[in-house]
VOPAGU-2260 file (C-alpha; in pm, 1 decimal, decimal comma):
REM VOPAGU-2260
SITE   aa  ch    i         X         Y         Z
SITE  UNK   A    0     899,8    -467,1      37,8
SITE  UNK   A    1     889,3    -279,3    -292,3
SITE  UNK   A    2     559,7    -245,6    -496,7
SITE  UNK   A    3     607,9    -107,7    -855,1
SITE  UNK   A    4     348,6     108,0    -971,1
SITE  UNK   A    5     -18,1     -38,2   -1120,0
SITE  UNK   A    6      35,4    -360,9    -963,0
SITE  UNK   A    7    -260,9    -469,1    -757,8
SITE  UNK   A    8    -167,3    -559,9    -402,0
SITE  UNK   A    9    -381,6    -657,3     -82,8
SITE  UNK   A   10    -226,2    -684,4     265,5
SITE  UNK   A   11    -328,5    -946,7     509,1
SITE  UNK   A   12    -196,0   -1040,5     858,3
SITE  UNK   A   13    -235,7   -1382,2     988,4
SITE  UNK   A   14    -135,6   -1336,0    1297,8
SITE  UNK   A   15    -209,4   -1251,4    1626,0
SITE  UNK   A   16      34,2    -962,8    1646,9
SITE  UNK   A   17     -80,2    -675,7    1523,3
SITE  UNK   A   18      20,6    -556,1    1211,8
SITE  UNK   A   19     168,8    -198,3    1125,6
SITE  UNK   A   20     239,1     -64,3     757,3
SITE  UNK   A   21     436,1     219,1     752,5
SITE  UNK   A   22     399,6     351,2     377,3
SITE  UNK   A   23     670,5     555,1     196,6
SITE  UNK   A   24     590,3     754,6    -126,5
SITE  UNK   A   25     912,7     797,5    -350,9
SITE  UNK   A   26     810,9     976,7    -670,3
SITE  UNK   A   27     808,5    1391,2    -720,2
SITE  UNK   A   28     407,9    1408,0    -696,4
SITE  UNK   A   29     311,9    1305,1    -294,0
SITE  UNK   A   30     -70,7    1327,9    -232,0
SITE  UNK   A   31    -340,6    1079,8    -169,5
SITE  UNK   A   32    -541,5    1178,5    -447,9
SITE  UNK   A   33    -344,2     971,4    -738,5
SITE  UNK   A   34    -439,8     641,2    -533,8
SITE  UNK   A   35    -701,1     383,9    -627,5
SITE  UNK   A   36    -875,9     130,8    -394,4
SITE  UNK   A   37   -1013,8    -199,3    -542,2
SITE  UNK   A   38   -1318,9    -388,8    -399,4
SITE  UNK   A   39   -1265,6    -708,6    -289,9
């Protein structure tokens, strides 16, 4: 799954089986410090 940049997404799993996200940055900047979490 692609997510473009500035669009809001949530993740759910509604399963039993656990879920695992593996998350791949592919722009020149990589830190954690450009993201933004949103309240629910």
């Amino acid at each position: 799954m692609f997510i473009p940049q500035t669009v809001k997404y949530l993740f759910t799993n509604p399963g039993e089986i656990p879920l695992e996200l593996i998350e791949i940055h592919n722009n020149a900047y990589i830190s954690e410090d450009d993201i933004v979490r949103f309240a629910e």
